[in-house]
Phi, psi and omega in degrees: 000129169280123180285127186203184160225186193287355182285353172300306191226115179275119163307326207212076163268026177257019184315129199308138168313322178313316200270345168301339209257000190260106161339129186257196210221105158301034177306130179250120155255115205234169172205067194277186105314101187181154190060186168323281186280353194074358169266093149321304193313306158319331188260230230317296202294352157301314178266344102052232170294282202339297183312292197308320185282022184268307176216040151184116196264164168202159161218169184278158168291021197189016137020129183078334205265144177231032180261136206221188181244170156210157278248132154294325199259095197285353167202169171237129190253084181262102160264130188267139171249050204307165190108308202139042188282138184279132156318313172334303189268337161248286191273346196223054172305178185214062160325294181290010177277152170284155164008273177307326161278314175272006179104164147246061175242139183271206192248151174234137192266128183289187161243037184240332182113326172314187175224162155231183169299160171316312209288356183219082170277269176326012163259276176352303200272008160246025197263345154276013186239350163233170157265122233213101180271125152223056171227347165317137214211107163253221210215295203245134158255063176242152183283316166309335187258344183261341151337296198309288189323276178337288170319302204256311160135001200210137182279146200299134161223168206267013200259298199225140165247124158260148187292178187250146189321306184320316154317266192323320210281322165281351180285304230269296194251039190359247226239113137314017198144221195246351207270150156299157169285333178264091189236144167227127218251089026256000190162153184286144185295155181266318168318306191320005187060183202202229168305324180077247188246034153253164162295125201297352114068273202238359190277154161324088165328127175250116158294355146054032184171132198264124154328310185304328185281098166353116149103029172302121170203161171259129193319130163071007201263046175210170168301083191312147176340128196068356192221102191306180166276324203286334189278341194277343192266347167284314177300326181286321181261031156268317211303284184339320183284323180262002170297299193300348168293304163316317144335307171305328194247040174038037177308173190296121179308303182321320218252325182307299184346294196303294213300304184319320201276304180290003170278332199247027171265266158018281163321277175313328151326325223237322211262308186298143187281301178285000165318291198282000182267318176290313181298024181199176184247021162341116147125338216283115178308164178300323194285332203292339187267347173299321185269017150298326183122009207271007151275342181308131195246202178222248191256158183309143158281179195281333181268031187066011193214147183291147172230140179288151156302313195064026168274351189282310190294278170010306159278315181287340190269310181331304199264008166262334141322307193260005166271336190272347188113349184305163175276306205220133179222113208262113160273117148289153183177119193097151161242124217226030173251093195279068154302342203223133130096063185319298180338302208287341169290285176354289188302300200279333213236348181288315184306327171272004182282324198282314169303297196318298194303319192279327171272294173299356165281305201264335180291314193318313215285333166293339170262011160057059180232352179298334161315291226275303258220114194237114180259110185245148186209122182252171158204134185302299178241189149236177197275161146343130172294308206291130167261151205230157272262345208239012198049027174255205174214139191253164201284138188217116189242029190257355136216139185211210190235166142238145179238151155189169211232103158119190155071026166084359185278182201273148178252128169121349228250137155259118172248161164091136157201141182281181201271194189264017138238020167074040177242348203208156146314163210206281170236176176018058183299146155254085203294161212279315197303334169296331189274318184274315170322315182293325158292071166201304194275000174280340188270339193090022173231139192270126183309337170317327190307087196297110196256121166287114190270130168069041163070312209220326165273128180289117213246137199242140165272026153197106188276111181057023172272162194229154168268140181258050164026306163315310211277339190244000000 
Protein backbone atom coordinates (compact mmCIF):
# COMPACT_ATOMS: atom_id res chain seq x y z
CA UNK A 1 0.00 0.00 0.00
CA UNK A 2 0.92 3.32 -1.05
CA UNK A 3 0.12 6.19 1.48
CA UNK A 4 -1.74 8.99 -0.77
CA UNK A 5 -5.28 10.91 -1.31
CA UNK A 6 -7.66 11.09 -4.15
CA UNK A 7 -5.62 13.99 -5.37
CA UNK A 8 -3.09 11.52 -6.73
CA UNK A 9 -5.29 10.32 -9.12
CA UNK A 10 -7.77 12.06 -10.82
CA UNK A 11 -10.18 9.86 -12.29
CA UNK A 12 -12.39 11.99 -14.45
CA UNK A 13 -9.85 14.84 -15.97
CA UNK A 14 -12.18 16.05 -18.19
CA UNK A 15 -14.50 17.61 -15.28
CA UNK A 16 -16.32 20.96 -16.61
CA UNK A 17 -14.20 24.06 -16.58
CA UNK A 18 -16.43 25.46 -13.79
CA UNK A 19 -15.48 22.96 -11.58
CA UNK A 20 -11.71 22.85 -12.63
CA UNK A 21 -11.52 26.64 -11.77
CA UNK A 22 -11.95 26.30 -8.03
CA UNK A 23 -9.02 26.90 -6.62
CA UNK A 24 -7.64 25.85 -3.58
CA UNK A 25 -7.51 28.55 -1.12
CA UNK A 26 -4.27 28.73 0.79
CA UNK A 27 -3.00 30.44 4.15
CA UNK A 28 0.03 30.18 5.47
CA UNK A 29 -0.77 29.97 8.89
CA UNK A 30 2.23 30.15 11.11
CA UNK A 31 3.15 30.46 14.80
CA UNK A 32 6.54 31.31 14.22
CA UNK A 33 8.81 34.02 16.91
CA UNK A 34 8.23 37.37 15.65
CA UNK A 35 6.40 40.76 17.26
CA UNK A 36 6.08 40.98 21.04
CA UNK A 37 4.47 37.69 21.82
CA UNK A 38 5.75 35.61 18.72
CA UNK A 39 2.38 34.50 17.14
CA UNK A 40 2.27 34.91 13.54
CA UNK A 41 -1.09 32.81 13.89
CA UNK A 42 -2.69 35.79 15.91
CA UNK A 43 -1.06 38.35 13.44
CA UNK A 44 -2.98 36.74 10.40
CA UNK A 45 -6.15 36.19 11.99
CA UNK A 46 -6.03 39.80 13.29
CA UNK A 47 -5.56 41.21 10.07
CA UNK A 48 -7.94 39.36 8.67
CA UNK A 49 -10.97 40.56 10.14
CA UNK A 50 -9.52 44.29 9.80
CA UNK A 51 -9.21 43.71 6.10
CA UNK A 52 -12.56 41.64 5.69
CA UNK A 53 -14.71 44.48 8.44
CA UNK A 54 -13.20 47.74 6.88
CA UNK A 55 -16.03 47.03 4.48
CA UNK A 56 -18.35 45.02 6.31
CA UNK A 57 -19.45 45.59 9.47
CA UNK A 58 -22.35 43.73 10.90
CA UNK A 59 -23.57 42.75 13.99
CA UNK A 60 -26.92 40.27 15.27
CA UNK A 61 -30.07 42.02 16.22
CA UNK A 62 -29.57 40.34 19.56
CA UNK A 63 -25.90 41.20 19.94
CA UNK A 64 -24.52 39.42 23.35
CA UNK A 65 -27.67 37.24 23.55
CA UNK A 66 -27.26 33.43 23.62
CA UNK A 67 -31.08 32.60 23.87
CA UNK A 68 -31.70 29.81 21.38
CA UNK A 69 -34.42 27.12 21.24
CA UNK A 70 -33.65 23.80 22.18
CA UNK A 71 -31.25 22.20 20.23
CA UNK A 72 -30.50 18.27 19.94
CA UNK A 73 -27.62 18.09 17.65
CA UNK A 74 -24.62 19.82 19.50
CA UNK A 75 -22.17 19.51 16.19
CA UNK A 76 -22.06 19.07 12.95
CA UNK A 77 -19.79 16.94 10.73
CA UNK A 78 -20.49 17.66 6.72
CA UNK A 79 -18.99 15.83 4.21
CA UNK A 80 -18.98 17.53 0.91
CA UNK A 81 -18.64 15.61 -2.33
CA UNK A 82 -18.00 18.81 -4.27
CA UNK A 83 -18.67 18.14 -8.46
CA UNK A 84 -21.91 16.37 -8.22
CA UNK A 85 -22.26 12.67 -7.14
CA UNK A 86 -24.98 11.08 -9.06
CA UNK A 87 -27.63 9.77 -7.28
CA UNK A 88 -28.24 7.25 -9.40
CA UNK A 89 -25.36 5.54 -8.82
CA UNK A 90 -25.35 5.96 -5.21
CA UNK A 91 -28.62 6.76 -3.00
CA UNK A 92 -31.55 6.66 -5.58
CA UNK A 93 -31.09 3.75 -8.16
CA UNK A 94 -33.48 3.11 -10.93
CA UNK A 95 -33.00 -0.86 -11.51
CA UNK A 96 -36.28 -0.60 -13.71
CA UNK A 97 -35.18 2.27 -15.90
CA UNK A 98 -33.66 1.78 -19.04
CA UNK A 99 -29.98 1.60 -19.48
CA UNK A 100 -29.28 4.69 -20.54
CA UNK A 101 -30.92 6.03 -17.42
CA UNK A 102 -30.09 3.69 -15.17
CA UNK A 103 -26.18 3.03 -15.44
CA UNK A 104 -24.43 0.54 -15.40
CA UNK A 105 -24.47 -0.62 -11.74
CA UNK A 106 -26.95 -3.03 -9.80
CA UNK A 107 -28.59 -2.82 -6.57
CA UNK A 108 -27.70 -3.88 -2.75
CA UNK A 109 -30.88 -4.69 -0.88
CA UNK A 110 -30.70 -2.24 2.47
CA UNK A 111 -31.66 -3.62 5.89
CA UNK A 112 -34.90 -2.01 5.79
CA UNK A 113 -35.74 -3.66 2.45
CA UNK A 114 -35.18 -0.31 0.27
CA UNK A 115 -32.24 -1.03 -2.18
CA UNK A 116 -29.22 1.52 -2.85
CA UNK A 117 -26.80 1.22 -5.37
CA UNK A 118 -24.01 -1.85 -5.72
CA UNK A 119 -21.25 0.92 -4.68
CA UNK A 120 -22.54 1.01 -0.86
CA UNK A 121 -23.00 -2.52 0.23
CA UNK A 122 -21.67 -0.93 3.86
CA UNK A 123 -23.92 1.74 4.13
CA UNK A 124 -26.90 -0.29 2.89
CA UNK A 125 -26.11 -2.73 6.41
CA UNK A 126 -26.08 0.70 8.51
CA UNK A 127 -29.51 2.11 6.57
CA UNK A 128 -31.54 1.79 9.71
CA UNK A 129 -29.22 4.33 11.24
CA UNK A 130 -29.73 7.05 8.92
CA UNK A 131 -31.58 9.24 6.71
CA UNK A 132 -31.82 9.30 2.86
CA UNK A 133 -33.37 12.60 1.50
CA UNK A 134 -34.03 11.70 -2.26
CA UNK A 135 -36.18 14.60 -3.02
CA UNK A 136 -33.95 17.72 -2.70
CA UNK A 137 -34.59 20.18 -5.00
CA UNK A 138 -31.95 22.84 -5.66
CA UNK A 139 -32.01 26.03 -7.79
CA UNK A 140 -28.66 26.41 -9.90
CA UNK A 141 -26.85 23.59 -11.79
CA UNK A 142 -23.51 25.52 -11.83
CA UNK A 143 -20.87 24.47 -9.11
CA UNK A 144 -20.16 27.81 -7.96
CA UNK A 145 -23.30 29.08 -7.43
CA UNK A 146 -24.63 26.03 -6.08
CA UNK A 147 -21.97 25.53 -3.94
CA UNK A 148 -22.36 28.68 -2.24
CA UNK A 149 -26.24 28.14 -2.20
CA UNK A 150 -25.58 24.85 -0.19
CA UNK A 151 -23.08 26.80 2.28
CA UNK A 152 -25.02 29.56 2.76
CA UNK A 153 -28.70 29.15 1.99
CA UNK A 154 -28.58 31.58 -0.57
CA UNK A 155 -27.65 31.92 -4.26
CA UNK A 156 -24.68 34.51 -4.77
CA UNK A 157 -25.48 38.11 -5.59
CA UNK A 158 -23.11 41.08 -6.45
CA UNK A 159 -25.09 43.22 -3.63
CA UNK A 160 -24.55 40.96 -0.17
CA UNK A 161 -21.99 38.03 0.62
CA UNK A 162 -23.80 35.96 2.93
CA UNK A 163 -21.89 33.74 5.70
CA UNK A 164 -21.95 29.89 5.63
CA UNK A 165 -23.90 27.73 8.24
CA UNK A 166 -20.55 27.29 9.67
CA UNK A 167 -20.25 30.91 10.48
CA UNK A 168 -23.61 31.56 11.91
CA UNK A 169 -23.49 28.30 13.59
CA UNK A 170 -20.31 29.88 15.16
CA UNK A 171 -21.85 33.45 15.34
CA UNK A 172 -25.08 32.15 17.35
CA UNK A 173 -23.69 29.52 19.62
CA UNK A 174 -19.95 30.46 19.79
CA UNK A 175 -16.45 28.96 21.21
CA UNK A 176 -17.26 25.16 23.13
CA UNK A 177 -13.79 24.45 24.72
CA UNK A 178 -10.16 25.29 23.89
CA UNK A 179 -11.08 24.66 20.31
CA UNK A 180 -12.24 27.07 17.34
CA UNK A 181 -15.95 26.32 16.70
CA UNK A 182 -15.42 26.09 12.59
CA UNK A 183 -12.44 23.87 11.55
CA UNK A 184 -12.46 22.87 8.04
CA UNK A 185 -10.55 19.58 6.60
CA UNK A 186 -8.13 20.08 4.64
CA UNK A 187 -9.77 23.67 3.80
CA UNK A 188 -12.65 25.81 3.16
CA UNK A 189 -14.07 25.09 -0.18
CA UNK A 190 -13.50 28.27 -2.49
CA UNK A 191 -16.95 28.05 -3.91
CA UNK A 192 -18.34 27.97 -0.54
CA UNK A 193 -18.19 31.67 0.62
CA UNK A 194 -16.59 32.23 3.52
CA UNK A 195 -18.34 35.03 6.59
CA UNK A 196 -20.08 36.79 4.25
CA UNK A 197 -20.93 39.78 6.37
CA UNK A 198 -20.31 38.69 9.78
CA UNK A 199 -16.77 38.91 11.07
CA UNK A 200 -14.55 36.89 10.10
CA UNK A 201 -14.40 35.56 13.45
CA UNK A 202 -16.67 33.12 12.96
CA UNK A 203 -14.90 31.98 9.51
CA UNK A 204 -13.35 28.53 9.31
CA UNK A 205 -9.86 27.49 11.01
CA UNK A 206 -8.41 25.86 7.98
CA UNK A 207 -6.28 23.54 8.66
CA UNK A 208 -4.12 23.59 5.45
CA UNK A 209 -2.68 20.07 5.60
CA UNK A 210 -4.36 16.54 4.97
CA UNK A 211 -4.95 14.00 7.69
CA UNK A 212 -4.62 11.56 4.74
CA UNK A 213 -0.81 12.27 3.95
CA UNK A 214 1.87 10.79 6.01
CA UNK A 215 3.65 12.52 8.68
CA UNK A 216 0.11 14.68 9.09
CA UNK A 217 0.73 17.97 11.37
CA UNK A 218 -0.83 21.07 11.25
CA UNK A 219 1.59 23.20 9.79
CA UNK A 220 3.12 25.75 13.07
CA UNK A 221 0.39 24.56 15.13
CA UNK A 222 3.07 24.53 18.39
CA UNK A 223 5.31 26.47 20.38
CA UNK A 224 8.30 26.77 17.99
CA UNK A 225 11.70 24.81 18.67
CA UNK A 226 13.99 26.72 21.12
CA UNK A 227 11.56 28.66 22.52
CA UNK A 228 10.74 27.45 26.16
CA UNK A 229 7.16 28.01 27.96
CA UNK A 230 8.88 30.46 30.24
CA UNK A 231 10.45 32.79 27.13
CA UNK A 232 6.84 32.35 25.42
CA UNK A 233 5.24 33.34 28.86
CA UNK A 234 7.46 36.30 28.79
CA UNK A 235 7.13 37.43 25.48
CA UNK A 236 3.14 37.37 25.97
CA UNK A 237 3.48 39.47 29.00
CA UNK A 238 6.02 41.99 27.31
CA UNK A 239 3.07 42.23 24.83
CA UNK A 240 0.57 42.52 27.48
CA UNK A 241 2.73 45.85 28.73
CA UNK A 242 2.81 47.43 25.79
CA UNK A 243 -0.82 47.25 24.74
CA UNK A 244 -1.88 48.91 28.32
CA UNK A 245 0.42 51.73 26.73
CA UNK A 246 -0.95 51.80 24.04
CA UNK A 247 -4.47 52.28 25.62
CA UNK A 248 -3.16 54.89 27.19
CA UNK A 249 -2.18 57.09 24.54
CA UNK A 250 -6.19 56.35 23.63
CA UNK A 251 -5.50 54.26 20.46
CA UNK A 252 -9.10 52.63 18.94
CA UNK A 253 -10.30 50.91 21.86
CA UNK A 254 -12.41 48.51 19.22
CA UNK A 255 -9.42 47.58 17.07
CA UNK A 256 -7.27 46.89 20.52
CA UNK A 257 -10.11 44.44 21.63
CA UNK A 258 -10.13 42.74 18.15
CA UNK A 259 -6.31 42.33 18.25
CA UNK A 260 -6.79 40.83 21.97
CA UNK A 261 -9.14 38.37 21.29
CA UNK A 262 -7.18 36.73 18.28
CA UNK A 263 -3.78 36.79 20.48
CA UNK A 264 -5.36 35.17 23.08
CA UNK A 265 -7.40 32.58 20.56
CA UNK A 266 -4.03 31.95 19.21
CA UNK A 267 -2.28 31.92 22.18
CA UNK A 268 -4.48 29.41 23.74
CA UNK A 269 -4.54 27.33 20.19
CA UNK A 270 -0.74 26.90 20.81
CA UNK A 271 -0.61 26.40 24.72
CA UNK A 272 -3.74 23.76 25.36
CA UNK A 273 -3.09 19.89 25.85
CA UNK A 274 -6.54 19.18 24.32
CA UNK A 275 -5.97 21.52 21.47
CA UNK A 276 -2.83 19.77 20.29
CA UNK A 277 -4.44 16.42 21.10
CA UNK A 278 -7.28 16.91 18.96
CA UNK A 279 -5.53 18.27 15.99
CA UNK A 280 -3.61 14.71 15.39
CA UNK A 281 -4.51 11.21 15.34
CA UNK A 282 -2.67 9.67 18.60
CA UNK A 283 -4.18 7.00 19.92
CA UNK A 284 -6.56 6.31 17.56
CA UNK A 285 -6.36 2.18 17.46
CA UNK A 286 -5.79 -0.37 14.21
CA UNK A 287 -9.35 -1.24 14.47
CA UNK A 288 -11.07 1.76 14.64
CA UNK A 289 -8.97 3.10 11.26
CA UNK A 290 -9.99 -0.28 9.55
CA UNK A 291 -13.34 0.42 10.27
CA UNK A 292 -13.30 3.50 8.72
CA UNK A 293 -11.79 2.20 5.72
CA UNK A 294 -8.54 3.30 5.74
CA UNK A 295 -6.64 0.97 3.38
CA UNK A 296 -9.90 0.78 0.84
CA UNK A 297 -8.14 1.86 -2.59
CA UNK A 298 -10.26 2.54 -5.92
CA UNK A 299 -8.63 2.04 -9.46
CA UNK A 300 -4.70 1.87 -10.18
CA UNK A 301 -3.09 5.41 -10.16
CA UNK A 302 -1.25 6.93 -13.23
CA UNK A 303 2.07 5.06 -11.57
CA UNK A 304 0.02 1.57 -11.81
CA UNK A 305 -0.53 1.08 -7.73
CA UNK A 306 -3.52 1.45 -5.58
CA UNK A 307 -3.30 4.56 -3.25
CA UNK A 308 -5.78 4.48 0.10
CA UNK A 309 -7.94 7.85 -0.04
CA UNK A 310 -7.29 9.29 3.00
CA UNK A 311 -11.11 10.19 4.00
CA UNK A 312 -10.62 7.43 6.53
CA UNK A 313 -8.35 10.20 8.56
CA UNK A 314 -10.30 12.81 7.84
CA UNK A 315 -13.22 11.87 9.22
CA UNK A 316 -11.72 10.36 12.10
CA UNK A 317 -9.51 13.62 12.93
CA UNK A 318 -13.48 15.45 12.35
CA UNK A 319 -14.54 13.38 15.14
CA UNK A 320 -11.81 13.88 17.66
CA UNK A 321 -12.49 17.24 17.06
CA UNK A 322 -16.11 17.68 17.55
CA UNK A 323 -15.37 15.20 20.94
CA UNK A 324 -12.60 18.48 21.93
CA UNK A 325 -15.79 20.67 21.35
CA UNK A 326 -15.67 22.14 17.77
CA UNK A 327 -19.17 23.05 16.91
CA UNK A 328 -19.29 22.25 12.98
CA UNK A 329 -16.56 20.51 10.87
CA UNK A 330 -16.47 20.69 6.77
CA UNK A 331 -14.71 17.73 5.25
CA UNK A 332 -14.09 17.48 1.37
CA UNK A 333 -13.38 14.35 -0.54
CA UNK A 334 -13.29 13.85 -3.93
CA UNK A 335 -14.00 14.83 -7.28
CA UNK A 336 -17.40 14.20 -8.61
CA UNK A 337 -18.13 16.10 -11.77
CA UNK A 338 -18.01 12.59 -14.07
CA UNK A 339 -19.10 14.21 -17.95
CA UNK A 340 -17.08 11.93 -19.24
CA UNK A 341 -16.98 7.57 -17.77
CA UNK A 342 -19.19 8.16 -14.90
CA UNK A 343 -18.76 4.16 -14.06
CA UNK A 344 -14.78 4.75 -13.67
CA UNK A 345 -15.35 7.92 -11.11
CA UNK A 346 -17.66 5.62 -9.52
CA UNK A 347 -15.15 2.35 -9.42
CA UNK A 348 -12.29 4.61 -7.95
CA UNK A 349 -13.98 6.90 -5.74
CA UNK A 350 -17.13 5.18 -3.83
CA UNK A 351 -15.66 2.35 -2.04
CA UNK A 352 -13.61 4.04 0.74
CA UNK A 353 -16.53 6.70 0.65
CA UNK A 354 -19.05 3.89 0.68
CA UNK A 355 -16.49 2.22 4.61
CA UNK A 356 -15.98 6.02 5.52
CA UNK A 357 -20.08 6.64 5.90
CA UNK A 358 -20.53 3.16 7.48
CA UNK A 359 -17.62 3.64 9.54
CA UNK A 360 -18.59 7.24 11.10
CA UNK A 361 -22.13 6.23 11.42
CA UNK A 362 -21.23 3.12 13.56
CA UNK A 363 -18.20 5.01 15.70
CA UNK A 364 -20.45 8.10 16.48
CA UNK A 365 -23.14 5.34 17.77
CA UNK A 366 -20.33 3.20 20.01
CA UNK A 367 -18.98 6.41 21.49
CA UNK A 368 -22.57 7.31 22.27
CA UNK A 369 -22.00 10.55 20.23
CA UNK A 370 -24.65 9.70 17.53
CA UNK A 371 -27.47 11.65 19.26
CA UNK A 372 -25.51 14.47 19.76
CA UNK A 373 -23.43 14.50 16.45
CA UNK A 374 -25.29 15.46 13.15
CA UNK A 375 -23.50 13.57 10.32
CA UNK A 376 -24.44 15.05 6.79
CA UNK A 377 -23.00 14.29 3.46
CA UNK A 378 -23.48 16.88 0.65
CA UNK A 379 -22.96 17.35 -2.69
CA UNK A 380 -24.03 20.90 -4.52
CA UNK A 381 -26.46 19.10 -7.46
CA UNK A 382 -26.63 15.38 -8.89
CA UNK A 383 -26.20 14.25 -12.10
CA UNK A 384 -28.82 13.68 -15.37
CA UNK A 385 -31.10 11.09 -15.13
CA UNK A 386 -30.05 10.34 -18.97
CA UNK A 387 -25.87 9.13 -19.49
CA UNK A 388 -24.76 11.06 -22.14
CA UNK A 389 -22.69 10.30 -25.57
CA UNK A 390 -19.36 10.34 -23.47
CA UNK A 391 -21.01 7.57 -20.61
CA UNK A 392 -20.94 10.60 -18.21
CA UNK A 393 -23.58 12.25 -16.57
CA UNK A 394 -24.01 16.57 -16.87
CA UNK A 395 -25.47 18.58 -13.88
CA UNK A 396 -28.53 18.30 -12.59
CA UNK A 397 -29.84 20.24 -9.57
CA UNK A 398 -33.43 19.55 -9.65
CA UNK A 399 -33.70 16.81 -7.87
CA UNK A 400 -31.04 14.83 -6.24
CA UNK A 401 -30.16 12.89 -2.77
CA UNK A 402 -28.35 13.52 0.72
CA UNK A 403 -27.62 11.56 3.64
CA UNK A 404 -27.54 12.36 6.84
CA UNK A 405 -27.05 10.35 10.41
CA UNK A 406 -27.65 11.50 14.23
CA UNK A 407 -28.28 15.08 15.52
CA UNK A 408 -31.70 13.97 16.58
CA UNK A 409 -33.00 13.35 12.61
CA UNK A 410 -34.83 9.79 12.26
CA UNK A 411 -33.39 6.37 11.87
CA UNK A 412 -34.33 4.16 9.63
CA UNK A 413 -36.01 6.93 7.23
CA UNK A 414 -36.12 7.30 2.94
CA UNK A 415 -37.76 10.39 2.78
CA UNK A 416 -38.93 11.84 -0.23
CA UNK A 417 -38.95 10.16 -3.41
CA UNK A 418 -37.97 10.66 -7.42
CA UNK A 419 -39.81 10.11 -10.08
CA UNK A 420 -38.80 6.60 -12.27
CA UNK A 421 -35.87 8.24 -13.94
CA UNK A 422 -34.62 10.33 -10.94
CA UNK A 423 -35.55 13.41 -12.98
CA UNK A 424 -38.34 15.49 -10.96
CA UNK A 425 -39.43 15.12 -6.85
CA UNK A 426 -42.02 12.46 -7.16
CA UNK A 427 -43.54 13.01 -3.59
CA UNK A 428 -42.32 15.12 -0.81
CA UNK A 429 -39.91 17.65 -2.48
CA UNK A 430 -37.36 19.21 -0.14
CA UNK A 431 -36.20 22.42 -1.35
CA UNK A 432 -32.34 22.93 -0.12
CA UNK A 433 -33.37 26.16 2.14
CA UNK A 434 -36.09 23.66 4.04
CA UNK A 435 -33.32 21.26 4.72
CA UNK A 436 -30.86 23.63 6.09
CA UNK A 437 -33.47 25.38 8.11
CA UNK A 438 -34.47 21.85 9.61
CA UNK A 439 -30.39 21.76 10.67
CA UNK A 440 -30.34 25.31 12.08
CA UNK A 441 -33.05 24.06 14.56
CA UNK A 442 -31.69 20.83 15.25
CA UNK A 443 -28.70 23.15 16.54
CA UNK A 444 -31.17 25.22 18.32
CA UNK A 445 -30.93 28.28 16.32
CA UNK A 446 -33.94 29.69 14.71
CA UNK A 447 -33.58 30.11 11.29
CA UNK A 448 -36.23 32.84 11.02
CA UNK A 449 -33.98 34.68 12.89
CA UNK A 450 -32.45 38.16 11.48
CA UNK A 451 -28.78 39.26 11.81
CA UNK A 452 -28.20 42.77 10.89
CA UNK A 453 -25.84 43.43 7.88
CA UNK A 454 -23.98 47.09 7.13
CA UNK A 455 -25.30 48.31 10.54
CA UNK A 456 -28.76 48.75 9.56
CA UNK A 457 -30.35 45.74 7.29
CA UNK A 458 -32.10 43.12 8.72
CA UNK A 459 -30.75 39.57 6.94
CA UNK A 460 -33.15 36.30 7.90
CA UNK A 461 -30.33 33.62 8.67
CA UNK A 462 -32.56 31.30 6.03
CA UNK A 463 -34.82 33.56 4.01
CA UNK A 464 -38.39 31.54 3.81
CA UNK A 465 -37.33 28.63 4.75
CA UNK A 466 -40.01 25.65 6.73
CA UNK A 467 -39.01 22.93 9.03
CA UNK A 468 -39.52 19.50 7.56
CA UNK A 469 -40.98 17.19 10.30
CA UNK A 470 -41.08 14.71 8.39
CA UNK A 471 -37.35 14.46 8.64
CA UNK A 472 -37.20 14.04 12.88
Amino acid sequence: MHKSTEHQFDPNPRGCAGFRSMLPRRQAIQAGVCGGLGLSLGDLLRMEARADDSTTQAFSAAAGSRDKLPGKALSVIQLHLGGGMPQQESFDPKPEAPVEYRGSFGVTRTKLGDVFSDNFPKTAAIADKVTVIRSLVGRIPDHQQATYHLFTGYTPTAVIDYPQMGAVVSHELGIRGDLPPYIAIPKNNSFAGNTGFLSSTFGPFDLNADPGQAGFKVRDFSVPEGVSTERFERRRSARDIVEKQIRKLEADPSILDTMDDFYKRAYTLLTSSQAQSAFTLNGETEETMQLYGRDVVGLRGPDNKFHPKGLAERLILARRLVQAGTRFVTVTYGEWDSHVDTRRSCLDQMPALDHAIAGMVTDLEQRGMLDTTLFWVTTEFGRTPKVNATSGRDHWARCYSNLLAGGGFARGLIYGASDATAAEPARDAVPLEDLLFTIYHQLGIDADKELVAFGTRPIEIIKDGKLVAGLL
